[in-house]
C-alpha positions in Angstrom: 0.0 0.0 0.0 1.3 3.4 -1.1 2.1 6.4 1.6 -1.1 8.2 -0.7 -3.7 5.1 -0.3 -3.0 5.1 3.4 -3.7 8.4 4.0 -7.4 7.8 2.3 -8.1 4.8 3.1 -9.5 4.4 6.2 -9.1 0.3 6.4 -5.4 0.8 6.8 -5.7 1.2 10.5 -7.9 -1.9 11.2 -5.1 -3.6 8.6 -1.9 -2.6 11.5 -4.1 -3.9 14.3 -4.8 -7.3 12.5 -1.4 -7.6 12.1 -0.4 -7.6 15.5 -3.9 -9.6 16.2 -4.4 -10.9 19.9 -0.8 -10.6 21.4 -1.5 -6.4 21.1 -2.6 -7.0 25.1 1.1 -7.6 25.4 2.7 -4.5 24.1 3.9 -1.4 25.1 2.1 0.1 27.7 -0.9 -2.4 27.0 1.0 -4.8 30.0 -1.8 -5.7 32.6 1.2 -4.6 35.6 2.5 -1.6 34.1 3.5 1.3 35.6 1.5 3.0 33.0 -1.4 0.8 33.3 -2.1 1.5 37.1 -1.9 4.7 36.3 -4.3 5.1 33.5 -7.4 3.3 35.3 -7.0 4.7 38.1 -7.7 7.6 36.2 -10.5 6.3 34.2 -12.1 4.8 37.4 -12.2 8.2 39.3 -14.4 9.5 36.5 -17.1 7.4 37.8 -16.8 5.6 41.0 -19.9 4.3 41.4 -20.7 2.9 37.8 -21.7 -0.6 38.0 -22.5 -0.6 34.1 -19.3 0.1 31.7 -18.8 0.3 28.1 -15.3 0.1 26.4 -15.6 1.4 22.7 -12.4 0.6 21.1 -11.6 -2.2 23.4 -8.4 -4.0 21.8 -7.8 -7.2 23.2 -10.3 -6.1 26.1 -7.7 -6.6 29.0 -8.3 -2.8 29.8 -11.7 -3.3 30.4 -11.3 -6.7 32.5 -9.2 -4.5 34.6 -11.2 -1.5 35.0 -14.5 -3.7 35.6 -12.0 -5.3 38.6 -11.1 -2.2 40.2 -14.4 -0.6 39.8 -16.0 -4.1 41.8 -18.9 -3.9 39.1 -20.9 -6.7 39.1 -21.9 -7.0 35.5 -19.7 -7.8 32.7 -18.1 -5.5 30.9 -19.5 -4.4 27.2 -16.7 -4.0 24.8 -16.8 -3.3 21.2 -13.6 -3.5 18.7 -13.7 -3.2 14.9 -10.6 -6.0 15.0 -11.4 -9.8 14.7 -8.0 -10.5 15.1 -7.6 -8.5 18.6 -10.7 -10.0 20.4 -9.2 -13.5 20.1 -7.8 -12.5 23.8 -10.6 -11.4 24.5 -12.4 -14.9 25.4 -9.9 -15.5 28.6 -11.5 -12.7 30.8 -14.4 -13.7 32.3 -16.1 -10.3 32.8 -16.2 -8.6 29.7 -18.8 -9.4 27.3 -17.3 -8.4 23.6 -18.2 -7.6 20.3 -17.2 -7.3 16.8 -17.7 -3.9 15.9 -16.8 -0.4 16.0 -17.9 2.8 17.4 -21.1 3.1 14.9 -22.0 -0.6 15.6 -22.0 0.5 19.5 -23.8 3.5 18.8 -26.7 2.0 16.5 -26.9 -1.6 19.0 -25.6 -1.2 22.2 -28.6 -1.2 24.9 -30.3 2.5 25.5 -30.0 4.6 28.8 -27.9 1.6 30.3 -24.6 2.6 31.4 -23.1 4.5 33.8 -19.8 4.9 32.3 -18.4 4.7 28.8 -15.1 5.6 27.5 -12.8 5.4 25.1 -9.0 5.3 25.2 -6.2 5.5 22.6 -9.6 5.0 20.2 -11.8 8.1 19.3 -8.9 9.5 16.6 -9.5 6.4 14.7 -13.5 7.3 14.4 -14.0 8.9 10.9 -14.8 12.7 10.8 -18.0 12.0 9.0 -19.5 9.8 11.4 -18.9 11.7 14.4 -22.1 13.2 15.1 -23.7 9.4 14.8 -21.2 8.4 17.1 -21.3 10.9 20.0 -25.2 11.1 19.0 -25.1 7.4 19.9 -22.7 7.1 22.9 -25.1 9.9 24.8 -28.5 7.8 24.2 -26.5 4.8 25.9 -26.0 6.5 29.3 -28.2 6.4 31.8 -29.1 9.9 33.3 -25.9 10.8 35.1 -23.9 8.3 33.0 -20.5 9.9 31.7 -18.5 9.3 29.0 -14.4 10.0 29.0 -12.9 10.6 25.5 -9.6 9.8 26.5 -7.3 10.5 23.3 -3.5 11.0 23.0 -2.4 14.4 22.9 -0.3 14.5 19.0 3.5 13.4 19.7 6.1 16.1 19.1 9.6 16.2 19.8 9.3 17.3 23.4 7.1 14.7 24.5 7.1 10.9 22.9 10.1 10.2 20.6 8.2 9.3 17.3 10.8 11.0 15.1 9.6 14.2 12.9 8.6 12.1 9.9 5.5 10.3 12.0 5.3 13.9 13.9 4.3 15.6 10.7 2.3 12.7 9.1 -0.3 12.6 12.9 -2.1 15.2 11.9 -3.1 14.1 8.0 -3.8 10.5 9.6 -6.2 11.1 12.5 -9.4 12.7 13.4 -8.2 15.7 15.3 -8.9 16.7 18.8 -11.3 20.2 17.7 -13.2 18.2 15.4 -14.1 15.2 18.3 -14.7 18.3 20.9 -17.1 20.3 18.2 -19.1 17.4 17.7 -19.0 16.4 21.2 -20.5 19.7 21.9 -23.5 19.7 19.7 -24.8 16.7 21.2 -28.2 18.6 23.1 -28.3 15.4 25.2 -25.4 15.9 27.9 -23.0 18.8 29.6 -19.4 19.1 29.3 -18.3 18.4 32.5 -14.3 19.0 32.1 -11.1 19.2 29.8 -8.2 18.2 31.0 -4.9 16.8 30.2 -3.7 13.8 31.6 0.2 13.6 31.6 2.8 10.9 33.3 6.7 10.2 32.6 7.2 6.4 32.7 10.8 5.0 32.2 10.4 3.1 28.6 13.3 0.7 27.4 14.4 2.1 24.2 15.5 -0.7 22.7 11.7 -2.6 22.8 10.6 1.1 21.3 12.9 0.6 18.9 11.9 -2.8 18.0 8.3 -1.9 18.1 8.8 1.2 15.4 11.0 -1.4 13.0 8.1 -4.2 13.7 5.0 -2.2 13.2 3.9 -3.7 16.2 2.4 -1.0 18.1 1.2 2.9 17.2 -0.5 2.3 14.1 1.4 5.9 13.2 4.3 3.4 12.5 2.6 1.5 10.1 1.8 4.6 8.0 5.9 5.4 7.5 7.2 3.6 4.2 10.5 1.2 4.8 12.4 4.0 4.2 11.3 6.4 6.4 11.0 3.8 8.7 14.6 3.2 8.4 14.7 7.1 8.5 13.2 7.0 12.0 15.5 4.6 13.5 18.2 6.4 13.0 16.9 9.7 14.3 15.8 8.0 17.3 19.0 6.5 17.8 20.9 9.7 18.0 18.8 11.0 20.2 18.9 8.2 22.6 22.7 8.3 23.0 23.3 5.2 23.7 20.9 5.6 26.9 18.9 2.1 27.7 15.7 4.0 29.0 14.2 7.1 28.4 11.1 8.8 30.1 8.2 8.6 28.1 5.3 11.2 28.6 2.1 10.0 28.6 -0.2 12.6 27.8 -3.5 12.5 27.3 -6.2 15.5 26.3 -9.9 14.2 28.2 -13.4 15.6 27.7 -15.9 14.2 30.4 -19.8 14.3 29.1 -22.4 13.9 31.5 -26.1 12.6 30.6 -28.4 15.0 31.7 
């Protein structure tokens, strides 16, 4: 597939996760006792504390989920939706999430009305296509119940400063992904729900460089890296390498831009 072809046509990200298929759950900063992990339910999980009914759109392999529905004590399973056959093969080992095939429009045209208390999406909502956004967030508000929240949580575009992705992928983000203004703006015409904060979410977390390395030369991880040709790629390494300095680890900055929606 040519650099063009991916950059309009929207099956290339579903084709990088199929790749990597049900061992994602094992990636970076996917690892069920990661620093990062801890970290990033605990801040999903303070959004709502009391939800007993949770919806993961986006849901990868679903470990996430599993482990937010464990710290959250709910006692219903888990709804997850993910676009990716190959990614819910994992999914059948956890017990408490119930999972389907499908993406954000599935979960907004099928998923049960006025029935959860929290849904959210993480790493997922710059996949959804611009077009379909107002069906999307339309949809996501007429699954809460009143009160129910959802979190966009959405990584904040890599630069130099803050995630080593190299200037190639740094320049390619923003023709690749929904961006954050167009989510927000059609967020906010949703007459259903408030706004009830925007934040950003940040944490360093020590990263090996040489399994970041591995991961950018693999195609194994940040679908960004699948959108590089072999020779950027190659390109990529390099710069990467020079800025490592021969340094084993280096402190990765989470950061994450989050909009909170309540149901009135």
């Amino acid at each position: 597939m040519t650099e063009r072809s991916k950059k309009t046509d929207p099956d290339w990200q579903l084709q990088h996760y199929a790749s990597v298929g049900k061992d994602y759950g094992n990636k970076h900063f996917t690892q069920a006792d990661s620093e990062f992990t801890s970290w990033i339910l605990e801040q999903i999980a303070a959004v709502n504390r009391a939800a007993n009914t949770l919806a993961e759109v986006g849901a990868g392999t679903c470990v996430f989920a599993s482990l937010l529905g464990k710290q959250l004590e709910v006692d219903q399973k888990v709804t997850c939706y993910e676009p990716v056959a190959a990614l819910l093969e994992a999914a059948s080992k956890y017990e408490n999430v119930d999972a389907t095939c499908g993406g954000a429009l599935e979960f907004a045209a099928h998923a049960t009305s006025n029935h959860f208390d929290l849904i959210y999406t993480k790493d997922t909502a710059h996949h959804f296509a611009k077009e379909a956004l107002d069906e999307i967030h339309d949809g996501i508000c007429d699954k809460l119940v009143s009160g129910g929240r959802y979190a966009m949580v959405v990584r904040t575009p890599p630069n130099h400063d803050s995630v080593p992705v190299g200037k190639i992928a740094s320049k390619k983000w923003p023709s690749l992904y929904t961006s954050l203004n167009d989510l927000l703006q059609s967020m906010r015409r949703v007459s259903g729900w408030q706004e009830i904060e925007f934040t950003r979410w940040e944490k360093y977390v020590s990263t090996s460089a040489v399994e970041w390395l591995d991961g950018i030369k693999r195609r194994d991880t940040w679908s960004v890296f699948s959108a590089l040709t072999p020779e950027e790629t190659e390109g990529t390494v390099v710069e990467l390498q020079e800025q490592f300095d021969g340094d084993e680890w280096f402190p990765f900055l989470h950061q994450y831009d989050v909009a909170i929606f309540e149901k009135a």
